[in-house]
C-alpha positions as CSV (number, residue, x, y, z in Angstrom):
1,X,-35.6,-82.9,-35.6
2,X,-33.1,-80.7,-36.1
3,X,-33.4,-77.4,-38.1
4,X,-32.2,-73.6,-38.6
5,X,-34.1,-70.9,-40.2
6,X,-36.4,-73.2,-41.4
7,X,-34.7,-75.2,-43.4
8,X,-33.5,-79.1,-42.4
9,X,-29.6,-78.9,-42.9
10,X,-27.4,-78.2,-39.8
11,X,-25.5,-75.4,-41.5
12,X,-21.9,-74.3,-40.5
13,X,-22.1,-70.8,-40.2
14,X,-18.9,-69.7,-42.8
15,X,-18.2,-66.4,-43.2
16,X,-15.5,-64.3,-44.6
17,X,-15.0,-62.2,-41.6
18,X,-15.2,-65.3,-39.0
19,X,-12.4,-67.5,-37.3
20,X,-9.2,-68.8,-39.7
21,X,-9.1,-71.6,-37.6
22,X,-11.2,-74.2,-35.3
23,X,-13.5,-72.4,-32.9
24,X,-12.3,-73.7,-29.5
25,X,-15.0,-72.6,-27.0
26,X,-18.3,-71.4,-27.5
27,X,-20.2,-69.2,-24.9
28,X,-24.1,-68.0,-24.9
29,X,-25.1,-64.6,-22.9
30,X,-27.7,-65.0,-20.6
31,X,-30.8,-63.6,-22.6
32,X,-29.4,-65.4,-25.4
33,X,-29.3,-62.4,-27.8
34,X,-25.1,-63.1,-28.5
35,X,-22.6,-66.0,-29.0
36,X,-19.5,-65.4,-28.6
37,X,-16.7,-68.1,-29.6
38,X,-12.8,-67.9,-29.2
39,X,-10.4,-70.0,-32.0
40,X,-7.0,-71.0,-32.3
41,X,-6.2,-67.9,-34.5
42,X,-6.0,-65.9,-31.3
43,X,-9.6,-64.2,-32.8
44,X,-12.8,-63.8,-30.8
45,X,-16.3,-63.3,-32.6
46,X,-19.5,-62.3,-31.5
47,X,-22.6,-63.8,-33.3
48,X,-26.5,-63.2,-33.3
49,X,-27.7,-66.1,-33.5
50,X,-30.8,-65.3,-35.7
51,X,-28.9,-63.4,-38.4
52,X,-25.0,-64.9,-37.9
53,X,-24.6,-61.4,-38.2
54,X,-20.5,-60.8,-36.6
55,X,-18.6,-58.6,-34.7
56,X,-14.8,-58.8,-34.5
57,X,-13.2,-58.2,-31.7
58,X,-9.4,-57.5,-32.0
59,X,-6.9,-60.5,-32.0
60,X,-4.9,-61.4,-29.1
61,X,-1.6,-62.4,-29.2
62,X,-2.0,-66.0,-28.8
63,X,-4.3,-68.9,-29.4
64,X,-7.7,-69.3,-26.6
65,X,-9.1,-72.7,-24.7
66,X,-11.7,-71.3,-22.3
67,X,-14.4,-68.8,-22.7
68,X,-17.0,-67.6,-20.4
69,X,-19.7,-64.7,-20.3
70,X,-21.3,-63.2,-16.6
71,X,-24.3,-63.1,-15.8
72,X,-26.9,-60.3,-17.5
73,X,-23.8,-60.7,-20.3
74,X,-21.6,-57.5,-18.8
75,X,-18.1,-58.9,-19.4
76,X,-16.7,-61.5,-21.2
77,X,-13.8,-63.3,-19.8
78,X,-11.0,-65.3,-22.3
79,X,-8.2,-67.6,-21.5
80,X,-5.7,-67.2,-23.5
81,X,-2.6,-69.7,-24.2
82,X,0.1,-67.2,-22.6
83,X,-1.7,-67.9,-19.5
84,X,-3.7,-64.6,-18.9
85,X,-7.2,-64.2,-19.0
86,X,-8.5,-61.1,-20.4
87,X,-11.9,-59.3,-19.3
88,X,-13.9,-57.5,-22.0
89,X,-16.8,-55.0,-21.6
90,X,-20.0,-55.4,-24.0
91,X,-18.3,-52.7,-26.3
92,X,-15.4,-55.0,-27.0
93,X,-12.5,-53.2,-24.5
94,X,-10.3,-54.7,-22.3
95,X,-11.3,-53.8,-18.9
96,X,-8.7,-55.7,-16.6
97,X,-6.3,-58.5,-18.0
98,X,-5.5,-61.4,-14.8
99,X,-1.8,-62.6,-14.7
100,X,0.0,-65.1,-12.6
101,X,-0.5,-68.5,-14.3
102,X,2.3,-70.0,-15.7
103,X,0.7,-72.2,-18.4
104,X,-1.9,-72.4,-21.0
105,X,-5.6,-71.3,-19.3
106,X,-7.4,-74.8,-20.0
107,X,-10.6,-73.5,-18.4
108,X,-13.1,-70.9,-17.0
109,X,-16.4,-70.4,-15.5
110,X,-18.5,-67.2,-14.1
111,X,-20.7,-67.6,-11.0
112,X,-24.4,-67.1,-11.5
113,X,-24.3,-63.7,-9.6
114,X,-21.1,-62.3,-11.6
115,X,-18.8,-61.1,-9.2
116,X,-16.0,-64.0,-9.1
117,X,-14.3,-66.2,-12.2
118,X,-12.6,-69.3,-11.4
119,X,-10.2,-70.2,-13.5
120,X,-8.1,-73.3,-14.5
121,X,-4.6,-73.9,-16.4
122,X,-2.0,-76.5,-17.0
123,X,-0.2,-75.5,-14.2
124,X,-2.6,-77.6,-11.8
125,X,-3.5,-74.4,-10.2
126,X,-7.4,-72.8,-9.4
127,X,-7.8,-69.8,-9.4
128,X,-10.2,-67.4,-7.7
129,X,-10.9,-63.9,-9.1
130,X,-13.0,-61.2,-7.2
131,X,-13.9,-58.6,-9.3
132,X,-15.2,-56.4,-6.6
133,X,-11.6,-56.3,-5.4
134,X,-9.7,-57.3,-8.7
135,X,-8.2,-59.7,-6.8
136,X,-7.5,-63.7,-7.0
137,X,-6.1,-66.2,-4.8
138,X,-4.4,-69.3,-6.4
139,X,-4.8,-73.3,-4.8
140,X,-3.0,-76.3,-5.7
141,X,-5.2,-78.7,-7.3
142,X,-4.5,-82.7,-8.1
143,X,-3.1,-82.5,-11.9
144,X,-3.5,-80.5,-14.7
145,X,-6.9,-78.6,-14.8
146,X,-8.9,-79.3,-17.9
147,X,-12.4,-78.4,-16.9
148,X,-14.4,-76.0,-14.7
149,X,-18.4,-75.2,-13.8
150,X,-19.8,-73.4,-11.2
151,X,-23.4,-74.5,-9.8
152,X,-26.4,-72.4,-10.3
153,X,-26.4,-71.3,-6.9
154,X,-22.4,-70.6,-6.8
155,X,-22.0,-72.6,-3.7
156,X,-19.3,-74.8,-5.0
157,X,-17.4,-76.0,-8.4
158,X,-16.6,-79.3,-10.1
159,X,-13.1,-79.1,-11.5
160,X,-11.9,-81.6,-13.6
161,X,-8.6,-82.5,-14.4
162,X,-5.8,-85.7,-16.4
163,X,-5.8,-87.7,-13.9
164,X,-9.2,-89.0,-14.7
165,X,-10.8,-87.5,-11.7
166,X,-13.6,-84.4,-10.6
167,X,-13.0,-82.4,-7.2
168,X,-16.1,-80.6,-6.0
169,X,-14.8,-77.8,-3.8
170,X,-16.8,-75.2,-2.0
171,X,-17.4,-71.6,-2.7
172,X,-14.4,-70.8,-1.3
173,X,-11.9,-73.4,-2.7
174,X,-10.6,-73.9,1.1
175,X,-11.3,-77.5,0.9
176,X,-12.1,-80.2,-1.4
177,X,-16.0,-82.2,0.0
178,X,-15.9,-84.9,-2.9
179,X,-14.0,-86.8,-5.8
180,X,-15.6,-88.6,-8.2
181,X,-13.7,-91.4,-9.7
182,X,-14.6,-94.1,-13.0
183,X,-13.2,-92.7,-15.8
184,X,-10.1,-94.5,-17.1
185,X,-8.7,-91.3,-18.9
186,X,-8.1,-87.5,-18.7
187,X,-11.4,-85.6,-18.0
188,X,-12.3,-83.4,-20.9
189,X,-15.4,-81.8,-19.9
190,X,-17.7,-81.2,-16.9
191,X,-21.2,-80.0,-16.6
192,X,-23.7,-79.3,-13.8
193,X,-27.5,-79.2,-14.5
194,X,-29.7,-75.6,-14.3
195,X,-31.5,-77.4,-11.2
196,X,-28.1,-78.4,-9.5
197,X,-29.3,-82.1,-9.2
198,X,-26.9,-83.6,-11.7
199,X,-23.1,-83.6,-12.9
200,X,-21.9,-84.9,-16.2
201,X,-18.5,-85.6,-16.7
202,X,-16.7,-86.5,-20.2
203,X,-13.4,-88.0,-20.9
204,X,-11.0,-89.1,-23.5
205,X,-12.2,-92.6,-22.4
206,X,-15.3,-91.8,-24.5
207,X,-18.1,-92.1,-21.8
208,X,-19.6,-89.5,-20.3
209,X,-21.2,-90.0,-16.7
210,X,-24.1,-88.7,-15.0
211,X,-24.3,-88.5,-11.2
212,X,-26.5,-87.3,-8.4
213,X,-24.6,-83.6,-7.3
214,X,-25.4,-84.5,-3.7
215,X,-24.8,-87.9,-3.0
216,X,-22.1,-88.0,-6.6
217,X,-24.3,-91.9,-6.8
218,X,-23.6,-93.2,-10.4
219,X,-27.2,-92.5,-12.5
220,X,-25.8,-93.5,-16.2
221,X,-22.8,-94.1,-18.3
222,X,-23.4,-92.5,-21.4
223,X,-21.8,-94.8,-24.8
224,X,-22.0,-94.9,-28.3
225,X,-19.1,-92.4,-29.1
226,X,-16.0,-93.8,-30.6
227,X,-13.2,-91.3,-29.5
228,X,-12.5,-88.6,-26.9
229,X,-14.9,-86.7,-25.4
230,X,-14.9,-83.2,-26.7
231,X,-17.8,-81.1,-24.7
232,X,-21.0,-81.9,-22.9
233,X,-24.0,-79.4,-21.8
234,X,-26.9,-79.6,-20.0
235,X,-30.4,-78.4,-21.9
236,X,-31.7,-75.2,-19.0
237,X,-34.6,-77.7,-18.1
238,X,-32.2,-80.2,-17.1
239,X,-34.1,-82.8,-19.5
240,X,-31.4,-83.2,-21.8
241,X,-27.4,-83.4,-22.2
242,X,-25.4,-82.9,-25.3
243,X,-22.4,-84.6,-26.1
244,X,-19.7,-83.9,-28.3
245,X,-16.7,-85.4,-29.6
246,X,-13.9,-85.7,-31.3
247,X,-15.1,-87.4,-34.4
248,X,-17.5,-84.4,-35.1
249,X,-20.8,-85.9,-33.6
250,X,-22.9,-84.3,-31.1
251,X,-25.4,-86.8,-29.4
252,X,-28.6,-85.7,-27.5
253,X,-29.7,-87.9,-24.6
254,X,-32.9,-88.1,-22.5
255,X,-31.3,-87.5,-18.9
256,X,-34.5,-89.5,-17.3
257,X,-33.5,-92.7,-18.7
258,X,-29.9,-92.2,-20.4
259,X,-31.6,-93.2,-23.7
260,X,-30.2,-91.2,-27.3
261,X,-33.0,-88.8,-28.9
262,X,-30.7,-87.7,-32.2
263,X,-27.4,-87.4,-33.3
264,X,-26.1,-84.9,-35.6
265,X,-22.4,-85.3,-37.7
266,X,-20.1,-82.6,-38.9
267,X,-17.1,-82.8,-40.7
268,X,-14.8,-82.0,-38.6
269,X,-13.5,-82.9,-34.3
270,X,-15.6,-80.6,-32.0
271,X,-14.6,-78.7,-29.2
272,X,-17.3,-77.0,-27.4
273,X,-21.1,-76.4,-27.1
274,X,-23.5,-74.5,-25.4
275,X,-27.5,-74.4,-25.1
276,X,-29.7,-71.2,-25.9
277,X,-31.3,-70.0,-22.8
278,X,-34.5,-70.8,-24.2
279,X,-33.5,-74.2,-25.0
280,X,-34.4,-74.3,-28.7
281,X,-31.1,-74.2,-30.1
282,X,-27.1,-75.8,-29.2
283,X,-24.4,-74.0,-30.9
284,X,-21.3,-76.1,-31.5
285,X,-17.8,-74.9,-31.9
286,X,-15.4,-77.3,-34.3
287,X,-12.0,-77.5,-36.2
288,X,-14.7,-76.1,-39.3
289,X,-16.5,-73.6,-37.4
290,X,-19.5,-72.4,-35.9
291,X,-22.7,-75.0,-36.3
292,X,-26.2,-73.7,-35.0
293,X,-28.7,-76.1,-34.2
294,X,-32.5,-75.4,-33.4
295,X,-34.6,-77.8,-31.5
296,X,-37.8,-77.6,-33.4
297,X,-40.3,-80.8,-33.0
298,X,-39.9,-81.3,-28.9
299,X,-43.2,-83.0,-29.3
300,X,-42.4,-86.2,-31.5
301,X,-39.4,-87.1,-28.6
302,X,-41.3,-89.1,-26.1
303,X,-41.0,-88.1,-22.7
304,X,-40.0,-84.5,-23.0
């Protein structure tokens, strides 16, 4: 089911130009015409994803968790381990570089329209950046952030964090409307559907959940992975979730009944992944590399 430039191997995209290390976050532009990933070597790359054709952007000075592009792909935004987050333009210069965390950035996401950035770090602080102004505001959250998303309308954020629990605060991080409890470790990773119906949650306790966004009722509890959770995204029809982890499988579930499509295995942990706007392909991030998968025979899955 699986297949890249028409052949049937999942290939990890090796190149001598490309990350020394593990990718450790993964990001697609909007139109889908550019990856960009961020790795432990302190390097960013940017990919097309039809040729694996890269561009190297200049190392930064210390290793990067948390990735994220704005909408209509005009900046790229990269948390680094010394607790900044840098802002690049589409010609690879730093336009603005955000201070005031103390600890590693663990997490980032843009809002749909582009003009704010939260961010997350293991100083159990949320951050709020306005790039109109160029300015952020930081609020104490509940233990050490580990995962952020925005919803598709940017009218409030799930934040995830090691004490096993998600806060869902408003667009203004002035108060916290809902936690979601059930997972018996750290959360890892935290998803919101295209159509803002669903949240998926993943967690070192190997399950990921799915719950209603408004009511945050239990739908599913995903299983079948036998160690930590490493990423989960959301297909942009909101039909499908994949789940990675960090025994180097990614698993695709039907979100309608909770039930596996396919399963794919690397040789390596995984870290992140991220659908193709069209949502043909999933490009994975690992301790090996870049993986590119393309979703090619929708019609043998029943259902979709």
């Amino acid at each position: 089911m699986w297949d890249i430039a028409a052949t049937t191997d999942a290939p990890f995209v090796d190149n001598p130009s490309g990350h020394s290390g593990a990718v450790t976050g993964v990001a697609v532009s909007s139109d889908g015409t550019w990856i960009a990933t961020i790795g432990h070597d302190g390097s960013v790359r940017i990919w097309d994803p039809v040729t694996a054709a890269i561009t190297a952007v200049p190392r930064h000075a210390s290793p990067m968790h948390a990735v994220a592009i704005s909408a209509g792909g005009s900046c790229l935004a990269i948390g680094n381990d010394d607790g900044t987050v840098r802002i690049w333009n589409p010609t690879a210069a730093i336009t603005d570089t955000l201070t005031g965390c103390t600890s590693r950035i663990t997490a980032l996401a843009a809002s749909p329209d582009g003009t704010w950035l939260a961010i997350g770090s293991n100083d159990s602080t949320l951050r709020i950046w306005d790039a109109g102004s160029a300015t952020d505001r930081s609020l104490t959250h509940f233990g050490r952030i580990t995962a952020v998303t925005i919803s598709p309308d940017g009218t409030w954020l799930a934040v995830g964090s090691d004490d096993g629990t998600v806060r869902i605060w408003d667009r203004d991080a002035t108060a916290v409307t809902a936690t979601l409890t059930g997972h018996t470790s750290p959360i890892t990773t935290v998803a919101i559907s295209p159509d803002s119906k669903l949240i998926a949650t993943g967690s070192a306790d190997g399950t990921v959940r799915i719950r209603h966004a408004t009511t945050t009722a239990d739908i599913a509890t995903l299983t079948g992975h036998t160690s930590r959770i490493a990423t989960v995204a959301i297909s942009p029809d909101s039909k499908l979730i994949a789940t990675g982890s960090n025994y180097g499988t990614i698993r695709i579930w039907r979100l309608a009944d909770g039930n596996r499509v396919t399963m794919m295995r690397t040789d390596a942990p995984l870290n992140s992944c991220a659908w193709l706007p069209d949502g043909t392909a999933l490009a994975v991030g690992g301790d090996k590399g870049l993986y590119l998968y393309t979703f090619v025979d929708d019609s043998a899955v029943p259902g979709i």
